[in-house]
N, C-alpha and C positions, 0 to 999 in steps of 0.2 A: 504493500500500500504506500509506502514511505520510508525512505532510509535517514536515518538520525546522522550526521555528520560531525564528531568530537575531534580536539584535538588531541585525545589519545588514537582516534582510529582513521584523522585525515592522511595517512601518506599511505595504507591502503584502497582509499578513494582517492585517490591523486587528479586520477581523470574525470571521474564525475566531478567533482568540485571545481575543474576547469571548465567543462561543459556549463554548467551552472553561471559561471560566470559571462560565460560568452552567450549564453542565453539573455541574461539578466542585460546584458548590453545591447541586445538584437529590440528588447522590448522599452528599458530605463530609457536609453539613451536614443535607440530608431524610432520607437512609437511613440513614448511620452514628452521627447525630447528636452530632458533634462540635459544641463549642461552640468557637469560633474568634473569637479580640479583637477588635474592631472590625469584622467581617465584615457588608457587605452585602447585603443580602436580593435572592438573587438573584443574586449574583455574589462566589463564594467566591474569595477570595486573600488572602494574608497578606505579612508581612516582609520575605520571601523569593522572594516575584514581583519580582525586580529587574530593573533594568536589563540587568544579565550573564547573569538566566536564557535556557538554551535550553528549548522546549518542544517533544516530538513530541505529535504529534496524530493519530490515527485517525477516518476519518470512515466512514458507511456508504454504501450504494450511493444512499441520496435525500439524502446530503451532509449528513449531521447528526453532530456528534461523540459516537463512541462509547468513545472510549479517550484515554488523554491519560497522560504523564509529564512529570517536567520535570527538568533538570541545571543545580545552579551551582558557581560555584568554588569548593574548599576554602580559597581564599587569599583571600578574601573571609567575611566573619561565615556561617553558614549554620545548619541545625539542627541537625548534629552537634557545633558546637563552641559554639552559643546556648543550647542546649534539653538534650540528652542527651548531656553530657559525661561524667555521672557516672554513664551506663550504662555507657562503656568500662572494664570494672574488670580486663579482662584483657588489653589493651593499648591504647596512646595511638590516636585516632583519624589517620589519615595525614593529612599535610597538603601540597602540592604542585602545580607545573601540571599535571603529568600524573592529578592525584586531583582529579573532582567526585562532588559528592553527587548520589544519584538519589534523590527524593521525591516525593509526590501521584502514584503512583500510581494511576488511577484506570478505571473501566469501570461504563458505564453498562447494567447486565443487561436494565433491563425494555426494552431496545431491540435484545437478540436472541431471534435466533429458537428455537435452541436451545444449548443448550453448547455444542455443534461450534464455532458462531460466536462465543462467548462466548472459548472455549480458542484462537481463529485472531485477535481481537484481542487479544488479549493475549501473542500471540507477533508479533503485526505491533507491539506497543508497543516488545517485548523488542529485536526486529531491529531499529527505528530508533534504540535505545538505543546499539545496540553498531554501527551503520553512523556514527553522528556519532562515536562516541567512536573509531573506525577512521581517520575525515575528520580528528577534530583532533589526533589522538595523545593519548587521552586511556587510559591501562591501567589504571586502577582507579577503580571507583567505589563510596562508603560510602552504608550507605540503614539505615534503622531497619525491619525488619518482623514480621511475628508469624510465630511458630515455624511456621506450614504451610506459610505460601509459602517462608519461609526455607529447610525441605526442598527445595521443586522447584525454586529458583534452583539450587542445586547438582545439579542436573540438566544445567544449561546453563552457568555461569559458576563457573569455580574458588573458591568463595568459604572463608573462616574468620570465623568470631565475633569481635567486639573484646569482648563481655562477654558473660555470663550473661544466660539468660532470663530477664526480671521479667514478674510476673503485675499487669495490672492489675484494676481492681472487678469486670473482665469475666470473660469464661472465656480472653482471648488473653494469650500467655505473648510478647511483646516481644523482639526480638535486634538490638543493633547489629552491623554485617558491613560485611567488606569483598571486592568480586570482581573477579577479573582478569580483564580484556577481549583479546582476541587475536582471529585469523584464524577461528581453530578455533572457537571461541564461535559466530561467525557460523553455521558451516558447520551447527552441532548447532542453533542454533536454525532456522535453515531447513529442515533435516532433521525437526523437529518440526513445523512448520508445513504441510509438504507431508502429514506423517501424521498431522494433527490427527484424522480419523475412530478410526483404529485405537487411539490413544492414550486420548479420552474413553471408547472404548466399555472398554476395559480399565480404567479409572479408575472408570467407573460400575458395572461387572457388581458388585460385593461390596456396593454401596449397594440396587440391585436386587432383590437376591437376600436382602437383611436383611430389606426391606420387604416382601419376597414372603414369607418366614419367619414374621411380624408377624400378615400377614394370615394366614394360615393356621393 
C-alpha cells in the first residue's frame, strides 16, 4: 500500500527516494510552478530533505511513484518555525518529540486513471502518515495547507488552526494547523479508503450536475 522511508533504511531505497524526488519536481515545480532556491532540474528538494526526514511513498501497480509525503522533527529547524512562523497569529506552533511536521504533500494526477484512484492514493498517503506516526509515538503533526484540503483533513484527523487564513496572488486562502493522530484516525481513514467509490461519486455528483446545467 505504502513504503515508510527512514533514515535507518534510506540507502536501501536509494532509488525510490530519487524517483520520489524527480516526481515531486515533475508536479512542485512543472505543475504548481513553484519556484524553489536552489532547486535542481529534475529533482525537486529543499532545506528540509534532511537527514531526520521520514518519507512515505506511494507507488502504482508498474512501480512508478504516485504519491509521496514527508515528516521531520519539530525539534529540529523545519518550515513551521523557518518559513511560516508569522502565520501562527492564533497560537504558538507546538514544538516536541511527540510533534513532527507533515509537508510536500504531493500526487502525481496525470498518472491516474481516474479520481477513484486519485482519492485511494491519497488516502494510502494519509494511512502511512498516521501508521509511522502510531510506530513512533508520534500525536500530533503541524503542516501549512490551503483552506480545501484543510476542510477534509478534518474529516479524518482532529485538527484546529494555529492562524488565520492568508490569501496569497492566487485564489488559495493558506492555514497553518495542527492534528491529532490516535487509533481512531487510522480506523476512519481506512474506512474511507475501502469506500473511496461511494465517496468520489458523492463529491463529484454537484460538479456534474453544474456542468450539465452549463451545457444546457
Amino acid at each position: 500500500m505504502f513504503r515508510i522511508i527512514t533514515p535507518q533504511n534510506r540507502d536501501t531505497y536509494r532509488d525510490l527516494v530519487a524517483a520520489m524526488h524527480e516526481m515531486r519536481y515533475r508536479v512542485v515545480v512543472g505543475e504548481w510552478g513553484w519556484e524553489i532556491p536552489g532547486v535542481v532540474v529534475g529533482h525537486e528538494a529543499d532545506q528540509f530533505d534532511t537527514d531526520q526526514t521520514i518519507y512515505v511513498i506511494v507507488q502504482n501497480d508498474a512501480g512508478e511513484v504516485v504519491g509521496t509525503s514527508r515528516l521531520n522533527p519539530t525539534t529540529a529547524p523545519h518550515m513551521m518555525s523557518e518559513l511560516f512562523a508569522g502565520c501562527c497569529d492564533l497560537q504558538p506552533w507546538p514544538v516536541g518529540d511527540d510533534v513532527w511536521e507533515c509537508s510536500r504533500f504531493v500526487t502525481e494526477r496525470s498518472k491516474m486513471v481516474d479520481p477513484v484512484e486519485d482519492f485511494r492514493v491519497r488516502c494510502r498517503i494519509g494511512i502511512g502518515l498516521t501508521v509511522c506516526c502510531l510506530d513512533r509515538g508520534i500525536t500530533r503533526l503541524t503542516w501549512l495547507t490551503h483552506q480545501k484540503f484543510y476542510n477534509l483533513v478534518q474529516q479524518v484527523w482532529k485538527t484546529e488552526p494555529l492562524g488565520l487564513p492568508r490569501r496569497d496572488d492566487g485564489d488559495w486562502a493558506w492555514i497553518p494547523a495542527v492534528s491529532s493522530i490516535d487509533a481512531a484516525t487510522l480506523d476512519r481513514q481506512l474506512d474511507r479508503y475501502r469506500n473511496a467509490d461511494a465517496i468520489v461519486e458523492a463529491y463529484m455528483a454537484p460538479k456534474l450536475a453544474a456542468r450539465r446545467g452549463r451545457v444546457a
